[in-house]
Backbone bond lengths (Angstrom), bond angles and torsions (degrees), N, CA, C in turn:
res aa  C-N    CA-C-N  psi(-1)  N-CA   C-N-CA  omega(-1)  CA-C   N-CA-C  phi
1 X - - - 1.448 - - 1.531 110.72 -
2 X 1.398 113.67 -51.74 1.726 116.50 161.79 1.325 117.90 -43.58
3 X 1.013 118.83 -45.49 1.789 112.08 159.89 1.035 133.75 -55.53
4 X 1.400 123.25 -44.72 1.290 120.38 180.00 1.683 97.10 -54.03
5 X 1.360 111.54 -66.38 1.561 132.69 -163.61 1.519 77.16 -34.94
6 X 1.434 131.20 -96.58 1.194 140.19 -149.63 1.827 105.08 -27.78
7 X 1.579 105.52 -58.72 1.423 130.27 160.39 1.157 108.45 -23.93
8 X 1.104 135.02 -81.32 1.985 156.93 -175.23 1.718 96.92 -48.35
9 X 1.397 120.87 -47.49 1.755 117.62 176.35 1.439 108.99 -75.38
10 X 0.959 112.15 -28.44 1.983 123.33 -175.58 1.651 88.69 -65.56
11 X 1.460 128.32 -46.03 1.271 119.47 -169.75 1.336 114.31 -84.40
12 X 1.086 114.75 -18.57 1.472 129.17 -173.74 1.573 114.08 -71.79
13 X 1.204 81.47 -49.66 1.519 91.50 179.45 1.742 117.90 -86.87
14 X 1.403 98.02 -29.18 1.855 100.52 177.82 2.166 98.17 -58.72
15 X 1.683 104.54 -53.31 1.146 97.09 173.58 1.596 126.30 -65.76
16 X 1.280 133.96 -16.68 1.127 129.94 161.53 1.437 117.36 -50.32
17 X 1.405 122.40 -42.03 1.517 133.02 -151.83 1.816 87.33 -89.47
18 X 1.289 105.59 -36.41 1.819 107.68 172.68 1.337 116.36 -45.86
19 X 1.710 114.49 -55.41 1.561 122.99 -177.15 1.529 103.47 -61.74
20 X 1.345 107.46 -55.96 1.725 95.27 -162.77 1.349 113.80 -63.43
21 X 1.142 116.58 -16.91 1.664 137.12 -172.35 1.948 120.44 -55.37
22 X 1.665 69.75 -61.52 1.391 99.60 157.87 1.929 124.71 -75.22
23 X 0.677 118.12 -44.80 1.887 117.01 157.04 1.627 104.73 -52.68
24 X 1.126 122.88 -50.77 1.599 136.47 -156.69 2.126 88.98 -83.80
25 X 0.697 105.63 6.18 1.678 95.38 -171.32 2.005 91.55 -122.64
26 X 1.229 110.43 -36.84 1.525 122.52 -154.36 1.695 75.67 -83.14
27 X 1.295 131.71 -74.42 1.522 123.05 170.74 1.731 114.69 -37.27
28 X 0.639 117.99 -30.95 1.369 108.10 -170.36 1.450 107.14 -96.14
29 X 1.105 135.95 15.28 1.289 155.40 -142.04 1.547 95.16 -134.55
30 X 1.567 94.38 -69.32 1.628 109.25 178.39 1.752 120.24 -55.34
31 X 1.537 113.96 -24.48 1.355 127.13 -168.79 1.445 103.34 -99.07
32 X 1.615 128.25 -25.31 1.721 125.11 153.57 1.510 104.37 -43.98
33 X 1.221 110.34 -63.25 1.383 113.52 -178.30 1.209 142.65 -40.74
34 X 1.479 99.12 -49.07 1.484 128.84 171.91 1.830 99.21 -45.83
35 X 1.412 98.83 -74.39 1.023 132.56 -172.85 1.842 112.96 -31.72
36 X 0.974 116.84 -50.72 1.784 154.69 -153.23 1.733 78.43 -98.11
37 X 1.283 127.53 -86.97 1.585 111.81 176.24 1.400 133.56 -32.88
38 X 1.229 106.22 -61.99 1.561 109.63 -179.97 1.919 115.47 -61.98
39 X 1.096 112.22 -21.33 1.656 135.63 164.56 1.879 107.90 -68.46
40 X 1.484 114.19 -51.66 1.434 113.80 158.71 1.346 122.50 -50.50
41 X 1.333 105.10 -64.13 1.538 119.32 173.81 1.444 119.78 -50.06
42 X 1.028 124.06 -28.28 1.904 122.48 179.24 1.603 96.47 -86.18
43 X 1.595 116.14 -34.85 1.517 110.68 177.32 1.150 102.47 -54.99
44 X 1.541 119.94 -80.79 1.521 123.41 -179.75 1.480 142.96 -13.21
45 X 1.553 84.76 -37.84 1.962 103.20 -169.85 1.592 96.54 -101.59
46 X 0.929 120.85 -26.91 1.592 124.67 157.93 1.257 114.54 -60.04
47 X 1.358 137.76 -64.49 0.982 139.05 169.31 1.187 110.45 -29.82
48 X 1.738 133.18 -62.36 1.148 133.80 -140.62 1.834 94.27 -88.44
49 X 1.373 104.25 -39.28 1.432 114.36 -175.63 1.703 104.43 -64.08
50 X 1.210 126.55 0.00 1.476 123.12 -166.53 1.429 94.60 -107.54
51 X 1.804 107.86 -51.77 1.705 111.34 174.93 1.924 109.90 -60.92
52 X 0.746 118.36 -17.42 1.491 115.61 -174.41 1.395 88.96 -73.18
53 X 1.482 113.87 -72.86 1.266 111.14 -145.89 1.829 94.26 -54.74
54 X 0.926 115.17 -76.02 1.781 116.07 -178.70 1.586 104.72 -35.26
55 X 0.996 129.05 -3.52 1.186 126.34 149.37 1.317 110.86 -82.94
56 X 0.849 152.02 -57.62 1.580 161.59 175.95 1.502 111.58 -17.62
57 X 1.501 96.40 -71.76 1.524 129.68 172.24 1.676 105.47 -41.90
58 X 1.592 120.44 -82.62 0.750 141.02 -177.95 1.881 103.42 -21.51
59 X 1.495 95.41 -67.79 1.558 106.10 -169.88 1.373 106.17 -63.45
60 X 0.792 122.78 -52.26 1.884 132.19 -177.14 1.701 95.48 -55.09
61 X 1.164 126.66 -30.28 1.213 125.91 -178.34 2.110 130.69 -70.60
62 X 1.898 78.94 -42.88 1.461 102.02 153.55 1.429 135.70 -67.23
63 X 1.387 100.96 -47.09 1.660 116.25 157.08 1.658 109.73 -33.59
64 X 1.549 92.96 -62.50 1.547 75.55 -163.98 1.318 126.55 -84.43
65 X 1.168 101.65 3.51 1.886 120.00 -176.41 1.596 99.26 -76.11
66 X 1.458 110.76 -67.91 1.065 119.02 171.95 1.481 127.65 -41.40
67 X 1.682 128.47 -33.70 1.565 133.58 169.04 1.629 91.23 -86.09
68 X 1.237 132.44 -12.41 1.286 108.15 171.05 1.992 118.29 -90.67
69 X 1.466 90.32 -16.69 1.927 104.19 171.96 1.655 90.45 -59.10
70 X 1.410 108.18 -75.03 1.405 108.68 -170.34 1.416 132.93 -60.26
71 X 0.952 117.95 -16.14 1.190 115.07 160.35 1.713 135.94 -83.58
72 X 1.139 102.26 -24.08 1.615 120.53 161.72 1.628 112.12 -111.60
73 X 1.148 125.80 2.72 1.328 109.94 175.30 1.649 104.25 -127.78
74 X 1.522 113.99 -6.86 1.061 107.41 -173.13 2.032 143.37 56.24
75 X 1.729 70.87 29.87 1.744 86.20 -171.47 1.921 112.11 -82.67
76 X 1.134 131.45 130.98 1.139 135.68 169.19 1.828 115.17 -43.70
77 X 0.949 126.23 -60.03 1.361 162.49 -152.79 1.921 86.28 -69.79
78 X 1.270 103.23 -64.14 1.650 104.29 179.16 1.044 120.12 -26.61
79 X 1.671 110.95 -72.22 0.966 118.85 -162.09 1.637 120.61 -70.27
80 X 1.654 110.04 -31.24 1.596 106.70 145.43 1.543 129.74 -23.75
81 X 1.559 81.66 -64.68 1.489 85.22 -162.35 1.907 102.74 -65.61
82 X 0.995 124.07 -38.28 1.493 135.30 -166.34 1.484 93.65 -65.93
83 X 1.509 148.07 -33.95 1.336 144.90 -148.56 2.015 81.81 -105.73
84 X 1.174 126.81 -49.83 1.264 133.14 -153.48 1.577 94.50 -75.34
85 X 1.390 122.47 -43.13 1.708 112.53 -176.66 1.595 102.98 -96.38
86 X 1.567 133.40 -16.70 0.878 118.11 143.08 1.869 132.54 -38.33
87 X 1.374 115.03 -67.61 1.635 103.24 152.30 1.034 116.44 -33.06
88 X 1.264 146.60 -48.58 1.145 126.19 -167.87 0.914 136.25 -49.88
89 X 1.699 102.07 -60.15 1.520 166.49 175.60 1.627 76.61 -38.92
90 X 1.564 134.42 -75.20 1.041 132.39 -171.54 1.585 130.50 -72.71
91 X 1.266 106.02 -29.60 1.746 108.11 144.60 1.695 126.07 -48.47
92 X 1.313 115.37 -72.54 1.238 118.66 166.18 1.803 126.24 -39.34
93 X 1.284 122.33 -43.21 1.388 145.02 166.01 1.842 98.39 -47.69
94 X 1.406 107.99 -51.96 1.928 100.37 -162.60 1.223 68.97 -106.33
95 X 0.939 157.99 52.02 1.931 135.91 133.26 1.894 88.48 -103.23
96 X 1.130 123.49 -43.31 1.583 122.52 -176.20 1.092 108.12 -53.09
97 X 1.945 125.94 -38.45 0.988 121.88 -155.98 1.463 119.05 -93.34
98 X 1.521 90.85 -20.74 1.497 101.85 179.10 1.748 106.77 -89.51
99 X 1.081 137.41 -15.96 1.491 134.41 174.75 1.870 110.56 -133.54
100 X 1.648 110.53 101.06 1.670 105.03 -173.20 1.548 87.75 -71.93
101 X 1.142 106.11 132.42 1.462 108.65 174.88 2.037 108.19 -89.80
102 X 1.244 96.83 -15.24 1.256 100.93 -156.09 1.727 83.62 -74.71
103 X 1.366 136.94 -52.87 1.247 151.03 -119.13 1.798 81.78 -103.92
104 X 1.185 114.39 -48.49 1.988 119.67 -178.05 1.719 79.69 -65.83
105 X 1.063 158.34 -63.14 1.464 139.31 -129.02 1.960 89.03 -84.91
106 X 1.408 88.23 -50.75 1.732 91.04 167.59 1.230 145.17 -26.68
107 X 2.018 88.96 -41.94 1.572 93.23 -173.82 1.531 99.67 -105.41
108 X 1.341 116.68 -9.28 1.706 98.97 164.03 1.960 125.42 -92.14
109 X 1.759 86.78 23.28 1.619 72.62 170.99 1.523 88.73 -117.63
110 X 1.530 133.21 0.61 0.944 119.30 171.13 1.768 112.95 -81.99
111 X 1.337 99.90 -20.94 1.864 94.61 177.16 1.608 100.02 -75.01
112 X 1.403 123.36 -45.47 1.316 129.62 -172.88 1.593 98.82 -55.57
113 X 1.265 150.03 -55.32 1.547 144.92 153.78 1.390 111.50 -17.70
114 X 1.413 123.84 -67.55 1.147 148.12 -153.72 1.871 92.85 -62.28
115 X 1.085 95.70 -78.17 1.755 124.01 178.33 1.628 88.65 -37.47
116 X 1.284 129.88 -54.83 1.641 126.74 -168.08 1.238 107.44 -49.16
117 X 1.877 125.17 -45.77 1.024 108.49 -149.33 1.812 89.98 -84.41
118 X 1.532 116.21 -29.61 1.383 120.29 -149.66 2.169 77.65 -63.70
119 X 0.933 114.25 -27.31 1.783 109.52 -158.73 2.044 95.31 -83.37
120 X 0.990 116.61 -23.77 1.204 130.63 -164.63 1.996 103.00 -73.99
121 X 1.999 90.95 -48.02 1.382 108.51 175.97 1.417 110.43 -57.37
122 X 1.612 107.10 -69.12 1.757 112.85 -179.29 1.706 111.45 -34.92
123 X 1.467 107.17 -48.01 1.497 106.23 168.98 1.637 126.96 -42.48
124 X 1.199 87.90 -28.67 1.761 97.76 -156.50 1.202 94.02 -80.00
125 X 1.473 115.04 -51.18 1.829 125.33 -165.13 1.273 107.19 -81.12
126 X 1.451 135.32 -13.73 1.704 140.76 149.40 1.662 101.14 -39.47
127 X 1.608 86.62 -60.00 1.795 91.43 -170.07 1.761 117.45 -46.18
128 X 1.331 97.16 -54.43 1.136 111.03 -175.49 1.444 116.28 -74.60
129 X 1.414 140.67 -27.13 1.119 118.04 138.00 1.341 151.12 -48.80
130 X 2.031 122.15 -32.12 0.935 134.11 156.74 1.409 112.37 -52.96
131 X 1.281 110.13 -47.31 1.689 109.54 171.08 1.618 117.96 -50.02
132 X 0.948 139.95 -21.04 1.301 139.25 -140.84 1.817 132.01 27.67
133 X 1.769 76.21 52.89 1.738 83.73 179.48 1.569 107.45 -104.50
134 X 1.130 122.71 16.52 1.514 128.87 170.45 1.295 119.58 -103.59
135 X 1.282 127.43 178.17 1.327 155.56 171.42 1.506 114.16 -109.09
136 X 1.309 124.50 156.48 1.152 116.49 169.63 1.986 120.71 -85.81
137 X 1.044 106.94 -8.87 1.286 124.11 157.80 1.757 129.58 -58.80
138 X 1.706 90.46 -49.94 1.694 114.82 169.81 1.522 107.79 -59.90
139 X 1.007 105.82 -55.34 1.602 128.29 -150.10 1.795 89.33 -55.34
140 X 1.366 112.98 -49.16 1.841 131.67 179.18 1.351 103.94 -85.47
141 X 1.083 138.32 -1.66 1.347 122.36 147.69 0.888 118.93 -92.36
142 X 1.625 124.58 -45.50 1.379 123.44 176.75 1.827 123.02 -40.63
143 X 1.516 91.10 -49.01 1.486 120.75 173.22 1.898 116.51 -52.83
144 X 1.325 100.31 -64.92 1.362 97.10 175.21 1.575 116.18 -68.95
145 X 1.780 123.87 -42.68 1.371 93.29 156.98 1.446 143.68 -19.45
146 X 1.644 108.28 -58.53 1.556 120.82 -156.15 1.497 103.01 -70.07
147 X 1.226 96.34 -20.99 1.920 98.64 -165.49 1.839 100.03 -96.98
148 X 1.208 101.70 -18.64 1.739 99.56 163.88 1.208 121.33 -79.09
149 X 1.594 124.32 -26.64 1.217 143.13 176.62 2.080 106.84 -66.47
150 X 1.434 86.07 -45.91 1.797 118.37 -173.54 1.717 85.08 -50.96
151 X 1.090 99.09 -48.11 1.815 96.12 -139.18 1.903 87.32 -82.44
152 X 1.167 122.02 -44.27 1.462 121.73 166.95 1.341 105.53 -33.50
153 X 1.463 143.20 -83.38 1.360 158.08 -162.70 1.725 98.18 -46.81
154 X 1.601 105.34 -58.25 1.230 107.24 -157.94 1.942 101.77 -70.36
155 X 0.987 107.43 -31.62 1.947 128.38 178.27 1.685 95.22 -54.40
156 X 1.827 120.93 -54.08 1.604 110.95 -164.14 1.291 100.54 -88.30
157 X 1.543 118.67 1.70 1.922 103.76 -153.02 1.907 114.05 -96.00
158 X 0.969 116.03 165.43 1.350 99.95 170.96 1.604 126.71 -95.53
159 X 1.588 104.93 142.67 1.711 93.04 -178.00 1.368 124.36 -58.46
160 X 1.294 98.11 138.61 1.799 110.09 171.90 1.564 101.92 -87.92
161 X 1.498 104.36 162.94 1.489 124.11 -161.78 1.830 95.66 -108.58
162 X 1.658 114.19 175.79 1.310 102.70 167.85 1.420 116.34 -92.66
163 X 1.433 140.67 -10.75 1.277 132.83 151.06 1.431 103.55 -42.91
164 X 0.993 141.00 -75.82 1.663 141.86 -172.92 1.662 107.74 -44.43
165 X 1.545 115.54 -34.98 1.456 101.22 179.79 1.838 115.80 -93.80
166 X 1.397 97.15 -20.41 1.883 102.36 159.89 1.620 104.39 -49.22
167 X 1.399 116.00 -77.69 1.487 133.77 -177.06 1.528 106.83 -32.19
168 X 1.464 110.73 -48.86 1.525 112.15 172.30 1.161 127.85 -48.18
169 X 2.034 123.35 -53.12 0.938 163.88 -166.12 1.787 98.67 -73.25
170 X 1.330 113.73 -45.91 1.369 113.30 -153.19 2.286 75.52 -94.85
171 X 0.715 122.87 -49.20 1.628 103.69 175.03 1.118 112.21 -79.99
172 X 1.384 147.38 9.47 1.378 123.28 159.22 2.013 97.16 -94.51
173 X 1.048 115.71 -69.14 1.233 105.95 170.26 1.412 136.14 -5.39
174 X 1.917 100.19 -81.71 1.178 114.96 -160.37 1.524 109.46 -101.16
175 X 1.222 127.43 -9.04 1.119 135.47 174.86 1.601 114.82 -113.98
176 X 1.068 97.57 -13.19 1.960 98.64 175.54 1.322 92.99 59.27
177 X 1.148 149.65 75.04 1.292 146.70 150.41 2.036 109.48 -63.24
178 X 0.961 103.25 -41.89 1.773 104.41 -178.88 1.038 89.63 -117.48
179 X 1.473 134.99 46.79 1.694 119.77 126.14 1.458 133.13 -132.17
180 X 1.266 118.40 151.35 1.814 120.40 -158.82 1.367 101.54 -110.81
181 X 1.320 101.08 146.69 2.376 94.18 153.15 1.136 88.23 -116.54
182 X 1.724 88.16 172.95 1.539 90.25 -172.61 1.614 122.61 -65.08
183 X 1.407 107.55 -24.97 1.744 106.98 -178.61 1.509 100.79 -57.34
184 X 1.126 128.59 -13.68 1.694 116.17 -164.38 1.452 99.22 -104.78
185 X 1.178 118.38 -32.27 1.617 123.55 155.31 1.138 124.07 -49.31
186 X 1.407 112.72 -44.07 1.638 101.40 -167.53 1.658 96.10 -95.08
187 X 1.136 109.84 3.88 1.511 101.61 165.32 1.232 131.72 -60.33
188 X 1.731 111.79 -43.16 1.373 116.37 136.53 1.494 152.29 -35.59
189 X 1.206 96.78 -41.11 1.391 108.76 -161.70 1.905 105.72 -92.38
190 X 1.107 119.60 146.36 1.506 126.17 -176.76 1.670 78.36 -59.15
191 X 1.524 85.26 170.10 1.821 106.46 -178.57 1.077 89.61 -84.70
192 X 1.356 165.36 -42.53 1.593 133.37 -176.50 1.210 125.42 -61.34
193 X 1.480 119.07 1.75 1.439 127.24 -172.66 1.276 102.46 -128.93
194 X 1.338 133.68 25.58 1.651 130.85 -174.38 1.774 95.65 -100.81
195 X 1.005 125.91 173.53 0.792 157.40 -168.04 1.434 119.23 -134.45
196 X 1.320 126.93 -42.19 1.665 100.86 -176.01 1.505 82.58 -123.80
C-alpha cells in the first residue's frame, strides 16, 4: 500500500513538472518574441531617426542655395522654392523636437538587453528542469521570479508597434535568427568541444 502511495506522488509530481514545463516553455516562447520586437523596433526608429536627420541637412542645404539663387541671381522660382522647404525645414525641426527618436530607439534596445538576459534565464531553467535538477518548489520560484523581473522590463520599456512584431516574426521564423545546427556551433567552439 506504501508503494502505491509513494507511486500515486511519483505521478503527481512527474505530472506537475509536465504543467509548469509547459507554462515555462509558452513564456519563454513569448519572451523570444518580446525580445526579437523590441530589437526590430530600436532598428526601425533608428533608421527613421537617421533618414530625418539627412533630411534635415539636405533641405537646409537647398534652402540656402536657393536664397542664395535669389538673391544674386534674382530668380522668382528661388525664393518659392526656399520659403516652401523652409516650412518644411520647420515642420520637421518641431516634429524632432517634440519626439528624440534617437533616445526611444535607445530605450528599446535597452529593454531588448534586459529581455535577453530574462530569455537567456527561462532557457537555463527549461534546461534544468528537463534535467531533473529541480524541485517543485524551485521550479515556482524560479518561475515567478522571471515574470517579476518580466513585468519590471516590460513596466520601464517602450511599446513596440506591429511592423516591429511582423519583422520579428518574419526573422525568427523564416530566417531562424535564434536557431543553430550543430555545424554552426561548432564553428565556434575549439575542436575539442565540436561535435560533428
Amino acid at each position: 500500500m506504501r508503494q502505491k502511495r509513494n507511486g500515486e506522488k511519483y505521478m503527481e509530481t512527474n505530472s506537475q513538472v509536465k504543467i509548469l514545463e509547459a507554462q515555462i516553455r509558452e513564456c519563454f516562447g513569448r519572451v523570444v518574441y518580446s525580445h526579437k520586437t523590441q530589437e526590430k523596433c530600436a532598428d526601425m526608429i533608428l533608421r527613421l531617426h537617421k533618414r530625418l536627420k539627412l533630411s534635415l541637412i539636405i533641405i537646409s542645404a537647398v534652402v540656402t542655395t536657393s536664397l542664395l539663387v535669389k538673391l544674386f541671381g534674382d530668380q522668382e522660382w528661388a525664393l518659392v522654392v526656399g520659403v516652401v522647404l523652409s516650412t518644411l525645414l520647420f515642420g520637421l525641426n518641431t516634429y524632432m523636437k517634440d519626439y528624440d527618436l534617437g533616445e526611444i530607439s535607445q530605450k528599446h534596445i535597452n529593454a531588448a538587453n534586459e529581455i535577453w538576459d530574462i530569455r537567456e534565464s527561462y532557457l537555463s531553467l527549461l534546461t534544468d528542469l528537463r534535467a531533473g535538477q529541480l524541485s517543485i518548489n524551485q521550479i515556482i520560484d524560479k518561475r515567478d521570479n522571471l515574470q517579476d523581473r518580466l513585468h519590471n522590463v516590460y513596466t520601464g520599456s517602450p511599446r513596440t508597434n506591429y511592423k516591429a512584431y511582423k519583422a520579428a516574426s518574419k526573422a525568427l521564423k523564416q530566417y531562424e535568427e535564434m536557431t543553430f545546427n550543430d555545424k554552426e556551433i561548432d564553428s565556434f567552439l575549439p575542436k575539442e568541444l565540436r561535435k560533428t
